[in-house]
N, C-alpha and C positions, 0 to 999 in steps of 0.2 A: 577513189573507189579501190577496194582493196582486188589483189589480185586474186583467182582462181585457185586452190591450194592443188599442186601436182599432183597424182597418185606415184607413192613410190611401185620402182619397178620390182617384178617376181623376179628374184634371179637364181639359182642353182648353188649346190654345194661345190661345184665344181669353178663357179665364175673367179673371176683374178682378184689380187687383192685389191679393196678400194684407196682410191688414190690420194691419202689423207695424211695430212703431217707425221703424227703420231701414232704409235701403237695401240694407247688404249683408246684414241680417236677411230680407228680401223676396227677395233673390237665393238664397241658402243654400235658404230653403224651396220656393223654385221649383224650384231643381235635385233636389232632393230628391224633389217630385211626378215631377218628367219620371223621376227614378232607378226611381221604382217604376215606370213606365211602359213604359220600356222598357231597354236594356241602356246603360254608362257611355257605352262607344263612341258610339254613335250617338246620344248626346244634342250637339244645337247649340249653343253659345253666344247663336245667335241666337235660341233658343227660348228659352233660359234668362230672355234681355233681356225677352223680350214675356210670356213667363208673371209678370216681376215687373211689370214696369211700366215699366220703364226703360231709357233709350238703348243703345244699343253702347258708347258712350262714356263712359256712364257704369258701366255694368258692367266696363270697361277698367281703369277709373279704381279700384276696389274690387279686382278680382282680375284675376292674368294667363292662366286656365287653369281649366279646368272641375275640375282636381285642386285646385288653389289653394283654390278653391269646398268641394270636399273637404274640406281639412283644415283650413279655416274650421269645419266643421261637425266635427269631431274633435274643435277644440279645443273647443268649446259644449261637449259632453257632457263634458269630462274636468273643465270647470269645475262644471259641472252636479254631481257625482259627489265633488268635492273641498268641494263646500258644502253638503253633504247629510248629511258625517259629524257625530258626537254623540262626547262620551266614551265611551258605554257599552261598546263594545269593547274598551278601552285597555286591562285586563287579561284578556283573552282571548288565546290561544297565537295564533303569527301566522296561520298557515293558516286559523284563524276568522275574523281580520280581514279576509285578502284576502278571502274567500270571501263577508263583506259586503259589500266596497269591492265587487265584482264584480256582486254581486248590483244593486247599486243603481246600477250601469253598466247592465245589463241593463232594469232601470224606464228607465231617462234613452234607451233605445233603441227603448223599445216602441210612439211613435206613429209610428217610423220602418222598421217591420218590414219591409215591403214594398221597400223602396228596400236595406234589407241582404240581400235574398232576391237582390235583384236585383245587387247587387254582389258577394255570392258566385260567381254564375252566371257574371259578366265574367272573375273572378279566377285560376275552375277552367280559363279557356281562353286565357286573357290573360299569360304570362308577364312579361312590361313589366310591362304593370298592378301585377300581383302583388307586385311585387319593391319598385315604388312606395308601394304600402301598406301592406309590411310595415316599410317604413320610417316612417311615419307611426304605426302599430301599434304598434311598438318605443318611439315616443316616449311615446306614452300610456300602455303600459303603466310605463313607468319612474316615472310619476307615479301611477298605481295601487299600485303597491308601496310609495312613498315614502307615502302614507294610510293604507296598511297598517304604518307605523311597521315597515319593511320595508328592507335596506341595497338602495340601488336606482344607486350610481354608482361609475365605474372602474370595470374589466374586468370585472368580476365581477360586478356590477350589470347591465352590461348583459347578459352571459350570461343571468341571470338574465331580465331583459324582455324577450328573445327568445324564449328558452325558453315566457315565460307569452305571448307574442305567438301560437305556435303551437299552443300550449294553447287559446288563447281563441276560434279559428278554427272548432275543433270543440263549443265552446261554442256561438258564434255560428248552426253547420247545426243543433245542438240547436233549439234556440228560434224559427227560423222556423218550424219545423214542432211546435212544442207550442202546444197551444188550450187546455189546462189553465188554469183561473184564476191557481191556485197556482204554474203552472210546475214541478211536482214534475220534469217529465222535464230542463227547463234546470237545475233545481238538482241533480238526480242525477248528468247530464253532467260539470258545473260541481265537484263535490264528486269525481267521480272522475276530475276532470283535474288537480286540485290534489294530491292523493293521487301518481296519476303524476309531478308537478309537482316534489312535495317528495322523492321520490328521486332524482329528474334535478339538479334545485338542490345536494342532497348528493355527488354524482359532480364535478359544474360543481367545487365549493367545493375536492375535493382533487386535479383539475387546476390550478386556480386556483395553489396554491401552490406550481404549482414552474414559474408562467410570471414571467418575468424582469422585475423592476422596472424603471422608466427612473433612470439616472444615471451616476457614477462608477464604470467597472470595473476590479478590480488582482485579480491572481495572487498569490495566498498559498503556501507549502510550507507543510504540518502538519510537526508536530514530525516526525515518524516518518520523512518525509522522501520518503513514497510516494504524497502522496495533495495533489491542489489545492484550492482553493477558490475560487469566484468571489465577490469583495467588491461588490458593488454597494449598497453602503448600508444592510447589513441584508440581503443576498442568500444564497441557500439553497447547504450546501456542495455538490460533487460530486465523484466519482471524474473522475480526466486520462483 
C-alpha cells in the first residue's frame, strides 16, 4: 500500500537554509515551499534567494527565471521515476507499463502536493504560463513513454506525449484532492485516462500515415495513366 503523501510545511522568509547538498538543490526546494505558499506569479526571486540561503548573485549564476527553477525541478522527478523502474513490467501490455511509470511519477510528486495544487490554480488562469508548461510537460512526458518501452519520438511520438501531457493534467486535479492512502481515486482517474488515452493514440496513429515525410518529391503516372503518386521516399499514393 502506498504511503500517505506528507503535506509540505508553510515556512517563512525568514527560516534557515534547507539542509541540502547543493545550491541549486536548496534553491529548487525553496521555490517550491514559497509555490505552496502562495501563487507562481507572485513568488520573487528575491524570496527565493533568502529562503535558500543565498545571494542574488548567486541564484543568477544557477538559474535565469523562476520557470528555469521549474524545470530544474521537472527534470529531478523525471529522473527520479526513470531510476525507479525494475524488469518486472517488461512483459506487461504497454498501457500497464505507462500506467506504472505514472504511477511512480505520482510517488516522486507526493511531498510536493501542495506546491502542484498551487500551480494548477496559476495555470487555469495563466494562459502564458500554461502554454509554458505544457511545454516542459510535453518533454517529460516523451521520457515517460520512452520507460514505458513506448515509441515516444518523430511526429508521432510527439502526438503521442501531448496527448499524455493533457491526459496527465486531469490526473494531476485528481490527486491533490485524494487523502486516500492507496490513492484509489488517482489511480481510478489515472486508469481511465489511459483507456481514453489509448483510443486517441489509435486515431493519432492513422492520421499519422498519411502526413508527408521529409525528402525527395517526384510525380509518378500509374500505369492506367489516370491517377499520380507522390514519391517521397517511400510516400503514400494519392488521387491528382
Amino acid at each position: 500500500m502506498a504511503r500517505k503523501p506528507s503535506r509540505p510545511k508553510s515556512g517563512t522568509p525568514e527560516s534557515p537554509p534547507l539542509p541540502l547538498e547543493s545550491e541549486p538543490d536548496r534553491i529548487v526546494a525553496a521555490f517550491l515551499a514559497l509555490l505552496a505558499e502562495k501563487s507562481f506569479e507572485r513568488i520573487e526571486l528575491s524570496e527565493i534567494a533568502t529562503r535558500a540561503g543565498v545571494s542574488l548573485g548567486g541564484l543568477r549564476t544557477e538559474f535565469s527565471s523562476t520557470l528555469a527553477i521549474y524545470a530544474a525541478h521537472v527534470k529531478s522527478i523525471d529522473r527520479a521515476v526513470l531510476a525507479g523502474g525494475d524488469g518486472d513490467m517488461a512483459e506487461e501490455p504497454p498501457r500497464e507499463r505507462l500506467f506504472d511509470v505514472l504511477m511512480r511519477r505520482i510517488e516522486a510528486l507526493a511531498p510536493h502536493k501542495e506546491a502542484v495544487r498551487s500551480l494548477l490554480r496559476s495555470t487555469s488562469c495563466n494562459p502564458s504560463l500554461a502554454l509554458a508548461l505544457n511545454c516542459l510537460a510535453v518533454r517529460s512526458m516523451q521520457w515517460m513513454l520512452t520507460a514505458a518501452d513506448i515509441h515516444a519520438s518523430g511526429p508521432r511520438g510527439m502526438l503521442r506525449a501531448q496527448g499524455l501531457a493533457m491526459l496527465w493534467v486531469r490526473v494531476l486535479r485528481t490527486f491533490v484532492n485524494d487523502e486516500d492512502e492507496g490513492r484509489a481515486r488517482t489511480m481510478a482517474q489515472l486508469d481511465r485516462a489511459l483507456g481514453r488515452g489509448a483510443r486517441l493514440v489509435g486515431l493519432l496513429d492513422d492520421l499519422c500515415r498519411f502526413v508527408p515525410r521529409p525528402g525527395r518529391r517526384r510525380r509518378h503516372r500509374d500505369e492506367d495513366g489516370r491517377r499520380w503518386r507522390d514519391d517521397d521516399e517511400g510516400g503514400d499514393f494519392v488521387r491528382a
